[in-house]
Wavefront OBJ file of the C-alpha trace (Angstrom):
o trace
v -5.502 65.715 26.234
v -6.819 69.127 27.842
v -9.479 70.954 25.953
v -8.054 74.277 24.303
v -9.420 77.422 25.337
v -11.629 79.335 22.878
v -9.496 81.556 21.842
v -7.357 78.645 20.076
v -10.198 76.763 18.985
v -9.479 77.378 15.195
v -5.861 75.937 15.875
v -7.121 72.891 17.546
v -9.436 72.210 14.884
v -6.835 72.988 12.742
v -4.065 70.278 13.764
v -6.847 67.891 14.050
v -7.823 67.961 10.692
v -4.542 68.715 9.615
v -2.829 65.543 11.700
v -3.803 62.620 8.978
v -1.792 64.685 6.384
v 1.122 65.336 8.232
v 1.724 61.680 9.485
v 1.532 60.761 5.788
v 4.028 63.645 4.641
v 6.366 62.588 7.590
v 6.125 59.247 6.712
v 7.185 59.632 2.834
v 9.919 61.794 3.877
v 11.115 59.517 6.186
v 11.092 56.366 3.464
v 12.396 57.922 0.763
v 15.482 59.890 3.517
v 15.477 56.727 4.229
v 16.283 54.973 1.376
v 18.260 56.641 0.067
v 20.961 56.272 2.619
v 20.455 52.129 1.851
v 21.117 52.987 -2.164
v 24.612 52.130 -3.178
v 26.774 54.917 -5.039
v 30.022 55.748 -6.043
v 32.725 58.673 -5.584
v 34.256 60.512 -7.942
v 37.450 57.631 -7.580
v 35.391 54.777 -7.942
v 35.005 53.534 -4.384
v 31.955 52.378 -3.303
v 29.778 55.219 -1.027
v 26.488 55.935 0.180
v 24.536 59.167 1.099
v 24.498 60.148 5.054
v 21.729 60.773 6.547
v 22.213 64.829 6.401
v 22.199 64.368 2.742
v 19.416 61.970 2.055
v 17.543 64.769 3.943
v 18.795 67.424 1.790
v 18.401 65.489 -1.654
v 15.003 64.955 -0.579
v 14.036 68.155 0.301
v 14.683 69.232 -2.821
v 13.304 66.765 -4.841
v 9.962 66.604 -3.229
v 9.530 70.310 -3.215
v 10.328 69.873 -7.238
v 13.292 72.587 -7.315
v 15.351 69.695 -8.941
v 18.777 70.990 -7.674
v 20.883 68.087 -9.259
v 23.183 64.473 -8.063
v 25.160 65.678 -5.268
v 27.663 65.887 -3.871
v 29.146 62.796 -6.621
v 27.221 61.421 -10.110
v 24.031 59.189 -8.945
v 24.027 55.506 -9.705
v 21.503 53.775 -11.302
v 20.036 52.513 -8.137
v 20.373 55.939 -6.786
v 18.029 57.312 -9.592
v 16.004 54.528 -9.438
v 15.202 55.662 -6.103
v 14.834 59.264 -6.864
v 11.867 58.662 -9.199
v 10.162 56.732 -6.626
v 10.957 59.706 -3.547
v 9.589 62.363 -6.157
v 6.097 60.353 -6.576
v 5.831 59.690 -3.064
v 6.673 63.067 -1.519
v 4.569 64.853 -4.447
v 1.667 62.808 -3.921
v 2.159 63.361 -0.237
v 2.419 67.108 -0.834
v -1.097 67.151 -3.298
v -2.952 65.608 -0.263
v -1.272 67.723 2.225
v -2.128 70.863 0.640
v -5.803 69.741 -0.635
v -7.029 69.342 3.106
v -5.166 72.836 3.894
v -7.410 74.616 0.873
v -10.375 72.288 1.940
v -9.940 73.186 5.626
v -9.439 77.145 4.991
v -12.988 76.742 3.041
v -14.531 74.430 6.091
v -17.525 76.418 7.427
v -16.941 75.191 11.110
v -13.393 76.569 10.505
v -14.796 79.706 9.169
v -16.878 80.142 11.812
v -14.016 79.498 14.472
v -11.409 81.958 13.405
v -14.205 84.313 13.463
v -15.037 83.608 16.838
v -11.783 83.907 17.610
v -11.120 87.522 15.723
v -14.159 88.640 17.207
v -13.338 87.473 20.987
v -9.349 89.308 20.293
v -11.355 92.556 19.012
v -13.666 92.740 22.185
v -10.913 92.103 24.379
v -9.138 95.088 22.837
v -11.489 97.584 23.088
v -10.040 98.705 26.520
v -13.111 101.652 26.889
v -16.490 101.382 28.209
v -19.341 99.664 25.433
v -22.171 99.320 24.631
v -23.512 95.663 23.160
v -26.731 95.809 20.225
v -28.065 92.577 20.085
v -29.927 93.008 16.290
v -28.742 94.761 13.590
v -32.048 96.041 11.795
v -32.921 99.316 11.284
v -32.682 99.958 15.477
v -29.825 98.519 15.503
v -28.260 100.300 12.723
v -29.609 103.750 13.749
v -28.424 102.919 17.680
v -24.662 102.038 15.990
v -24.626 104.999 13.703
v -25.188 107.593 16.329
v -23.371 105.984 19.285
v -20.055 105.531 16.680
v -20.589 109.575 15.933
v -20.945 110.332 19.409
v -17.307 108.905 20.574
v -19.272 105.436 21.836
v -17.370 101.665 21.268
v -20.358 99.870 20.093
v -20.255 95.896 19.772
v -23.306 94.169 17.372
v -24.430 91.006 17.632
v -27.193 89.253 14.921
v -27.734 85.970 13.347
v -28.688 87.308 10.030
v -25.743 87.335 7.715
v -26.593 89.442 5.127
v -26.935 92.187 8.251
v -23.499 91.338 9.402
v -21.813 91.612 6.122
v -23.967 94.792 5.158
v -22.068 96.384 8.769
v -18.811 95.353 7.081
v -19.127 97.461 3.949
v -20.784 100.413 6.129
v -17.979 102.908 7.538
v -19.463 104.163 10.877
v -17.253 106.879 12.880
v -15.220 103.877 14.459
v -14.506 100.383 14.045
v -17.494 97.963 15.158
v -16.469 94.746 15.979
v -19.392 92.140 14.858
v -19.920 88.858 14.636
v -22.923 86.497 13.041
v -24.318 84.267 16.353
v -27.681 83.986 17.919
v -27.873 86.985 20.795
v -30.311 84.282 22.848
v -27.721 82.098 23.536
v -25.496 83.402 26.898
v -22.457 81.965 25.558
v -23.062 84.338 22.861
v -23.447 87.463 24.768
v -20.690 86.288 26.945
v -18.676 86.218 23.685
v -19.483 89.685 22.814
v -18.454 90.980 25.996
v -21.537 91.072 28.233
v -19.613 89.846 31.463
v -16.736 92.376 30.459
v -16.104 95.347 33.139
v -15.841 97.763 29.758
v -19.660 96.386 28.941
v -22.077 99.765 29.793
v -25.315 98.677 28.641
v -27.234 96.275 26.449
v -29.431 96.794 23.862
v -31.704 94.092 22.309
v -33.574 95.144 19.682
v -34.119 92.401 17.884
v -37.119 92.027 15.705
v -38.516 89.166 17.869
v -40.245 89.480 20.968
v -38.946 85.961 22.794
v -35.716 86.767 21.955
v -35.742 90.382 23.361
v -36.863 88.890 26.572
v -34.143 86.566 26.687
v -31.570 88.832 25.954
v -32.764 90.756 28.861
v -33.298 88.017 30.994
v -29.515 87.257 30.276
v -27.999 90.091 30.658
v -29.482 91.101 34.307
v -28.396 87.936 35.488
v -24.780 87.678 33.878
v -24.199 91.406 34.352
v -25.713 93.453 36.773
v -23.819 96.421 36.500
v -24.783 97.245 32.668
v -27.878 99.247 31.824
v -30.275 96.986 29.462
v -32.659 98.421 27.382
v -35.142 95.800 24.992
v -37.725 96.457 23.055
v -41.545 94.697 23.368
v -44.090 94.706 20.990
v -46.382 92.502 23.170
v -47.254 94.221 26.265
v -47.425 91.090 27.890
v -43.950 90.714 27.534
v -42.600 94.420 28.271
v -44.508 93.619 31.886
v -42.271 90.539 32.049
v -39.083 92.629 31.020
v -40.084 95.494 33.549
v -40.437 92.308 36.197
v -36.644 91.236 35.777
v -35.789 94.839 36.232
v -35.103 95.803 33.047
v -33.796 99.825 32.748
v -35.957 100.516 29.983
v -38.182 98.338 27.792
v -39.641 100.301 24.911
v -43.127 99.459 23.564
v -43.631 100.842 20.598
v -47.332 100.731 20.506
v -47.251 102.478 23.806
v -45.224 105.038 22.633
v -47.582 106.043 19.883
v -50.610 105.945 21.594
v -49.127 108.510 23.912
v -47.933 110.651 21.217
v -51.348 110.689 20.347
v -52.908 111.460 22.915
v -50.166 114.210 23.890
v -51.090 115.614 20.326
v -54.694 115.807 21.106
v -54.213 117.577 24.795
v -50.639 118.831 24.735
v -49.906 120.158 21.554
v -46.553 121.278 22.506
v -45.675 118.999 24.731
v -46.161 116.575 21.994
v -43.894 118.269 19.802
v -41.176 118.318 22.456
v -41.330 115.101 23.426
v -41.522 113.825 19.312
v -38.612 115.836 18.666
v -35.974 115.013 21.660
v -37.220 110.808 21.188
v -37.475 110.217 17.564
v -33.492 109.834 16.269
v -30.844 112.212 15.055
v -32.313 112.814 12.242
v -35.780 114.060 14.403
v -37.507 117.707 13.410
v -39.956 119.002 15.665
v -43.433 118.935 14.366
v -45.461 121.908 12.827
v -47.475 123.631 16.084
v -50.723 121.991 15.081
v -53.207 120.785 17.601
v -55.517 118.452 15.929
v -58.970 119.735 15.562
v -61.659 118.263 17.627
v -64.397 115.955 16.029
v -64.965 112.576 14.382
v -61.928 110.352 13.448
v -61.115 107.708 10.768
v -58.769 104.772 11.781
v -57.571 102.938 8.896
v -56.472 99.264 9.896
v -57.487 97.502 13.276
v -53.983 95.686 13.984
v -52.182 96.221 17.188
v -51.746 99.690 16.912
v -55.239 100.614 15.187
v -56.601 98.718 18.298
v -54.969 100.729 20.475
v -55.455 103.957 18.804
v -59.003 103.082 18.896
v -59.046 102.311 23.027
v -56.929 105.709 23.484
v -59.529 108.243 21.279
v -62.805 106.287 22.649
v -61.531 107.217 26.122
v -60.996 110.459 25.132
v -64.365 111.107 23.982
v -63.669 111.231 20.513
v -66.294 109.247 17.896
v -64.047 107.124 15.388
v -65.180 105.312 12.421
v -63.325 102.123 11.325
v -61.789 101.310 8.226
v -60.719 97.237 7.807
v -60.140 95.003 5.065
v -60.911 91.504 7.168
v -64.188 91.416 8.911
v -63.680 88.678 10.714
v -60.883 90.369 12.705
v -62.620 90.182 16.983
v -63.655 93.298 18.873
v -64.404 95.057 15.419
v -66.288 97.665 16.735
v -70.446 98.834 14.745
v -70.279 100.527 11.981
v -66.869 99.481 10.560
v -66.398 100.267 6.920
v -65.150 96.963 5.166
v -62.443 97.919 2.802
v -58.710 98.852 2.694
v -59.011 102.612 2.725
v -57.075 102.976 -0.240
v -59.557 104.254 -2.684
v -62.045 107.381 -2.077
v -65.340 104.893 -2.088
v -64.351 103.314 1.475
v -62.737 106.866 2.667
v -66.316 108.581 1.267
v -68.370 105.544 3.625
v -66.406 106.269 6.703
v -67.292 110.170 6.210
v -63.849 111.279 5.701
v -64.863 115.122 3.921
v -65.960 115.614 7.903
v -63.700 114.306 9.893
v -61.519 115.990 11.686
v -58.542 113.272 11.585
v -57.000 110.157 9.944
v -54.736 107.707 11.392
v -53.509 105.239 8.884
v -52.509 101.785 10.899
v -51.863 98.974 8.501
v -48.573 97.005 8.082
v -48.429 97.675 4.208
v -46.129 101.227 3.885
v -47.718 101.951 0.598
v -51.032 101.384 1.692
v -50.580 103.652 4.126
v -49.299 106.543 1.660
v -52.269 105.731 -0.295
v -54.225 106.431 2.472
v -53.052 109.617 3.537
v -53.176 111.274 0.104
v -56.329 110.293 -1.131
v -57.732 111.351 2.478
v -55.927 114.355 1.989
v -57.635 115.389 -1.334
v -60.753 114.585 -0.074
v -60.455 116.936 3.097
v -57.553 119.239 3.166
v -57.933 120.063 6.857
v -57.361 116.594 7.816
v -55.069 115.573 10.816
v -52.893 113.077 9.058
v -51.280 110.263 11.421
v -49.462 107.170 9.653
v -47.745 104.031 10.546
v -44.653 103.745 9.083
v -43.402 99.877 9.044
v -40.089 99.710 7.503
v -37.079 103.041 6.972
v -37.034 102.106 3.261
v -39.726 104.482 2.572
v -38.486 106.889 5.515
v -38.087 109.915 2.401
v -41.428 108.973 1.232
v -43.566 109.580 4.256
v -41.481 112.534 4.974
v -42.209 113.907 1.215
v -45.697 113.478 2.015
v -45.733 115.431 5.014
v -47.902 113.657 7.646
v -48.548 115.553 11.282
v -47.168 112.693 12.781
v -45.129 109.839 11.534
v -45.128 106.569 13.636
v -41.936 104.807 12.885
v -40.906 101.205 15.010
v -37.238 102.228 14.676
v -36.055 106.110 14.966
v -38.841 105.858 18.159
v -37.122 102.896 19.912
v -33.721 104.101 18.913
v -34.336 107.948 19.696
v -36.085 106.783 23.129
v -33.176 104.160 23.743
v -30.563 107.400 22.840
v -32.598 110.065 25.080
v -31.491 107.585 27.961
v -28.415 107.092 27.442
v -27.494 110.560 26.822
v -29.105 111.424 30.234
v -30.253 108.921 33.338
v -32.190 112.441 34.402
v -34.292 112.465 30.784
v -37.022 110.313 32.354
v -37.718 112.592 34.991
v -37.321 116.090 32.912
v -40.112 113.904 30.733
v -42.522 113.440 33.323
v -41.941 116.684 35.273
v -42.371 118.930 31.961
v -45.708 116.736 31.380
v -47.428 118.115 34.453
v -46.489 121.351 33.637
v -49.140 123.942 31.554
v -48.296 123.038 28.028
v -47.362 127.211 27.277
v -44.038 125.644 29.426
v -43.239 123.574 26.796
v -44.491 125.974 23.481
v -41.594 127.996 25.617
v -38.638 126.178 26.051
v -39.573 124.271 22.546
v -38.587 127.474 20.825
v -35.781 128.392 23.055
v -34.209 125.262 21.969
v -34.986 125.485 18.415
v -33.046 128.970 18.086
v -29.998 127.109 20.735
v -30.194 123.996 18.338
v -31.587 124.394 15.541
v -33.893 121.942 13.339
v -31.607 118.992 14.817
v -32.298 117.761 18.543
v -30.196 119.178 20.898
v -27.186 117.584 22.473
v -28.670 115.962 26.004
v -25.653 115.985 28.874
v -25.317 115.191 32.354
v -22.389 116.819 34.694
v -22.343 116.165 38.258
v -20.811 118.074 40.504
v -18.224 116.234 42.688
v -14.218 116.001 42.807
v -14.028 113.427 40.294
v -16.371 114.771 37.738
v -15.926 119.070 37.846
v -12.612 118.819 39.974
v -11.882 122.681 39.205
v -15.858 123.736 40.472
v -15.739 121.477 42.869
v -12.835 123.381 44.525
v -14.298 127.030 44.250
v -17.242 125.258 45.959
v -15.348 123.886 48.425
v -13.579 127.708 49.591
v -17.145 129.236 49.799
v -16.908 130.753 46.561
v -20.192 130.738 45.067
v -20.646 129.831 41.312
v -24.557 130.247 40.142
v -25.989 128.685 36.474
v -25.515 131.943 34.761
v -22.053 132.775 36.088
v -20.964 129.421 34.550
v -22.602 129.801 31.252
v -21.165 133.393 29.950
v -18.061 134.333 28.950
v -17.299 136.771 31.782
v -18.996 138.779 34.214
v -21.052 141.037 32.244
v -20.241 139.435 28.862
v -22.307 136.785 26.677
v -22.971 133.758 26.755
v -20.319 131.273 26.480
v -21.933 128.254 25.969
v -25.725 127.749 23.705
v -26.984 125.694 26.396
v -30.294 125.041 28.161
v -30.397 124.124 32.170
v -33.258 121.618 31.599
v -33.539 119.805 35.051
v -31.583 120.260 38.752
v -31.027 117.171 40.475
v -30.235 118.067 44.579
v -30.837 115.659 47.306
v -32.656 113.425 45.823
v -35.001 116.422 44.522
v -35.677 117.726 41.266
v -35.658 121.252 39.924
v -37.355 121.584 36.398
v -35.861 124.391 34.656
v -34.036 126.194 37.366
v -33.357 130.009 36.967
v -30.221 131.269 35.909
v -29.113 132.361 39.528
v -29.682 129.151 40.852
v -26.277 128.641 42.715
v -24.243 125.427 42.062
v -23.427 123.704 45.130
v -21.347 119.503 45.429
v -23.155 116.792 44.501
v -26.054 119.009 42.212
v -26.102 116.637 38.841
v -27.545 118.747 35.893
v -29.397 118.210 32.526
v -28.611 120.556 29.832
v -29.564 120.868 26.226
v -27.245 122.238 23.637
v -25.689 122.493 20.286
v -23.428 119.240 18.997
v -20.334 119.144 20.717
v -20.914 121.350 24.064
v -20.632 118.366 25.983
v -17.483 118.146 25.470
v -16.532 121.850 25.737
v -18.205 122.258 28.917
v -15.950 118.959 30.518
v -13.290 120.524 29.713
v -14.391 123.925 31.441
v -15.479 121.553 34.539
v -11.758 119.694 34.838
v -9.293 123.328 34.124
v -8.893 125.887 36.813
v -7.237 128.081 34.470
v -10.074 127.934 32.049
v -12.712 128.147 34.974
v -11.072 131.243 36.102
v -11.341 132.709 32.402
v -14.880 131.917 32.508
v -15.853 133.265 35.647
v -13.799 136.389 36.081
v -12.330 136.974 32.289
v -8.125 136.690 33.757
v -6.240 133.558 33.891
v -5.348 132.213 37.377
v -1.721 131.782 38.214
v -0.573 128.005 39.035
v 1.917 125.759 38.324
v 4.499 124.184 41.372
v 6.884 127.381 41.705
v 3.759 129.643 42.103
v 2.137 127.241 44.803
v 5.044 126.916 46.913
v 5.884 130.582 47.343
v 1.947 132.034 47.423
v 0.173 128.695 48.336
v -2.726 127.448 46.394
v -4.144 129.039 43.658
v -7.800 130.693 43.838
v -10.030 133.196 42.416
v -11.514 136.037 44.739
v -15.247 136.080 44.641
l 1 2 3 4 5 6 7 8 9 10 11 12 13 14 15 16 17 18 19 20 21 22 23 24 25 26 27 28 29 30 31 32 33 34 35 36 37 38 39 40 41 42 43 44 45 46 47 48 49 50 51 52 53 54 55 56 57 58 59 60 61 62 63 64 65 66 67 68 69 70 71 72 73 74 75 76 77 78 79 80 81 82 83 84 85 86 87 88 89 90 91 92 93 94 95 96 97 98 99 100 101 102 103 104 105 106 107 108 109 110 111 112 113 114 115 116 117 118 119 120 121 122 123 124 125 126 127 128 129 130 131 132 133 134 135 136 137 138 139 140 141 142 143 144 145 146 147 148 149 150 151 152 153 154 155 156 157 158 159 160 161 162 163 164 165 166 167 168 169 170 171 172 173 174 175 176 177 178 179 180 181 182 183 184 185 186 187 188 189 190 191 192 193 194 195 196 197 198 199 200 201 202 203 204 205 206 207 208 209 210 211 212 213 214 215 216 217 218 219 220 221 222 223 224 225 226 227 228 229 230 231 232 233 234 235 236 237 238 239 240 241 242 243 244 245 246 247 248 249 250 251 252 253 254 255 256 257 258 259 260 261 262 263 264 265 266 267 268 269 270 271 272 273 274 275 276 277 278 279 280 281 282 283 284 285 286 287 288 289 290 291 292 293 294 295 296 297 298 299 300 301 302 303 304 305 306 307 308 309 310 311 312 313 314 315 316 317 318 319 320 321 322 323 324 325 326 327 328 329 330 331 332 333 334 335 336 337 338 339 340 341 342 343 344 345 346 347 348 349 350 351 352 353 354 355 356 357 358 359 360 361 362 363 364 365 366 367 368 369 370 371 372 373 374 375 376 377 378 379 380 381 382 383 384 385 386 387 388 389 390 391 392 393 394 395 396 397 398 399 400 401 402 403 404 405 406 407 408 409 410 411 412 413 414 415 416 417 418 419 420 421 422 423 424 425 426 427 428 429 430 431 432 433 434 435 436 437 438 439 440 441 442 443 444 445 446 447 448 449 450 451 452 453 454 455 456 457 458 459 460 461 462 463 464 465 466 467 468 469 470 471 472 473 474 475 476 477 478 479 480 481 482 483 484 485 486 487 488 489 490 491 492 493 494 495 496 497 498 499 500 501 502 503 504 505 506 507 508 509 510 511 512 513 514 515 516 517 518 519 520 521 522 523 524 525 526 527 528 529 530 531 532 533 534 535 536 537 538 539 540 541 542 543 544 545 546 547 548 549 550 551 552 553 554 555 556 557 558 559 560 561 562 563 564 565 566 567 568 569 570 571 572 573
């Protein structure tokens, strides 16, 4: 017998559980049917008779389903009822064990976990639209479903935990997620969820495990090299082991804050752009507050306080020590023993003159401790804090640290940067080299675009397929420039809040190119602007009608009459 395919694996395991019951409920219909075509009987004349075989069937149908219909078509005889008792015990009996291993079955965890499979596999299949896959539903993976369901995005989640994967079943995200409970290391898994699947865009794992991160990662470039994978790594050991399978973009969180830090201490506002476009939805920038230069107190000599140790040492800075285990390695002299908690260890490590705190340990409420005591001991503190877990995400925010160092809304908002844009990275880099007043600038500028939220990150390319309608003014030598594009007409205002953030020509990048910087095929463009412009300016890029309106304030004439008697439509320059 051939396997079935996966799809029908419930139904195999189905009729092979279910095959004992039905040979006994075919066999007691078949001996009492049966019999009762051997019982003698009599007519309504007297003369001897006996059921047919049509309605032995038919009394027994009736009799072992219980309806009791009655003697027909003549008066039973006694042997005839005799054998009706015995049909009724044997096909009831027959239909109590059929029914128990149905109810037993439909309770079965194995066939549980197969129709599930199977739902899951159907729901994949009809997504029909490009996907992305979270492997991991924590708080990244819940943030990265959130905003990619708002933002139009099929998302597909993945996670072994099941109190995750039914809390995703109560939730009511923009769209429908299909989700399933299965172990995102395992390729059949991810094979499951769609990861070989021409629809499948990227791959996120985000899992809260390191090895199984890498895995994922591992997977997923070899299964499917077309989708973009992005994975997060605590360990840098194995981020440089991601980065060496070619991973898109592996996220280290530790890495991340360390160069907040430091782009705090020398690039005030770069800092705060760079905090604000990479830290979630839900992301305000920063106060414009560089932190003032002296002595720092580092609460907690974890991963992070190690690194945040390395990072201001380098810099120049003196740091004092705060740490509850003194038998932690590479403690540096003059630690302060102690949890930092209470104004006695804060007092030894000379907080009332230092000129910063950053508050590392793994316990949340520890690290609120921290900062307010430090606080009321030196108002003119720099207050940095770890924030583990988004449970207490309204807590650190009440208390109003100058930077917040949270796991998830900086994988998820670095992870969300990316996809919005494959030209982010480079914007990133490019504004970093720049004097930070070119930041302070366009930080503001988008502020008053945007407003307190992030701004809406799009790419348009230039090319047939993506702006057909600029593509053909292009094409006839009529020349279309950034600020032409962007107003309403020729000496109007703007139509569009957005921000040209970086130029992408030949392989060359412009970083915020001036607003007669003509357009020209194959340019590919960053821009920055309120929710929904993406979508506005598409549709702007694909109309020639609304182009026209745009560009010159009058609607262009077209349609198939107009083109055959005055030829192609086209807008004078």
């Amino acid at each position: 017998m051939s396997s079935p395919v996966p799809g029908d694996a419930h139904l195999a395991l189905f009729f092979r559980r279910m095959r004992a019951p039905l040979v006994v409920l075919i066999t007691a219909y078949a001996i009492a049917t049966f019999g009762f075509t051997l019982m003698p009987g009599e007519d309504d004349q007297g003369n001897p008779w006996r059921l047919s075989l049509f309605e032995a069937f038919y009394v027994v149908s009736y009799t072992g389903s219980t309806i009791g219909f009655g003697e027909v078509p003549y008066a039973f005889s006694p042997a005839q009822r005799l054998w009706t008792i015995v049909s009724i015990y044997l096909t009831v009996v027959a239909w109590l064990f059929s029914i128990g291993t149905i109810i037993s079955l439909l309770q079965d965890p194995a066939f549980i976990h197969s129709r599930r499979r199977s739902r899951f596999r159907r729901a994949v299949a009809g997504l029909g639209q490009p996907f992305y896959l979270v492997c991991g539903y924590g708080d990244t993976g819940r943030l990265l479903t959130r905003t990619l369901s708002e933002q139009g995005h099929a998302v597909v989640v993945i996670d072994h935990n099941a109190d995750k994967i039914e809390g995703l079943s109560v939730e009511t995200p923009a769209a429908p997620v299909p989700h399933i409970r299965a172990d995102a290391r395992r390729p059949d898994n991810l094979e499951l969820a769609g990861l070989r699947s021409r629809w499948c865009l990227g791959v996120m794992a985000v899992t809260g495990d390191d090895a199984a991160n890498l895995k994922i990662a591992v997977s997923a470039k070899l299964l499917n090299q077309r989708c973009t994978v992005y994975a997060r790594a605590d360990e840098r050991s194995v981020a440089d082991n991601m980065r060496s399978f070619n991973t898109d973009h592996v996220v280290n969180p530790v890495e991340e804050y360390v160069r907040r830090m430091r782009l705090a201490i020398k690039q005030p506002a770069a800092f705060r752009l760079y905090h604000w476009l990479q830290s979630g939805p839900d992301a305000r920038p920063p106060e414009a507050r560089r932190p003032p230069q002296g002595r720092w107190v580092l609460c907690g000599f974890g991963r992070l306080g190690r690194a945040m140790h390395t990072m201001l040492v380098d810099l120049g800075l003196e740091v004092t020590v705060i740490e509850e285990n003194s038998n932690l390695p590479g403690l540096p002299t003059g630690t302060v023993q102690g949890r930092g908690t209470g104004a006695d260890s804060l007092t030894a490590a000379g907080v009332e003159t230092a000129a910063g705190i950053l508050a590392t340990t793994r316990d949340d409420v520890d690290n609120l401790s921290i900062l307010i005591t430090a606080r009321d001991l030196n108002p003119d503190l720099y207050l940095g804090v770890l924030e583990n877990g988004l449970s207490s995400h309204e807590l650190f925010r009440a208390a109003q640290p100058d930077l917040i160092a949270q796991p998830s809304t900086t994988i998820a908002g670095s992870i969300l940067a990316r996809i919005a844009s494959p030209l982010f990275a480079s914007f990133i880099e490019q504004l970093l080299a720049q004097p930070d007043a070119t930041s302070d600038e366009l930080v503001e500028r988008l502020i008053e675009l945007a407003g307190p939220q992030p701004p809406e990150l799009m790419t348009i390319r230039i090319s047939e397929k993506r702006a057909p309608a600029l593509a053909r003014l292009l094409e006839e030598n009529i020349p279309v420039n950034l600020d032409a594009l962007l107003r309403r007409s020729p000496n109007g205002p703007r139509r569009e809040a957005l921000e040209t953030l970086l130029l992408r020509r030949d392989n060359r990048d412009i970083l915020l190119p001036s607003a007669d910087t003509e357009l020209a095929m194959g340019d590919r463009l960053l821009l920055a602007g309120r929710a929904g412009c993406s979508f506005r300016l598409r549709g702007l890029l694909e109309n020639d009608n609304r182009l026209a309106r745009a560009l010159t304030g009058q609607d262009l004439h077209q349609g198939w009459l107009w083109t055959r008697l005055f030829g192609r439509p086209r807008i004078a320059s």
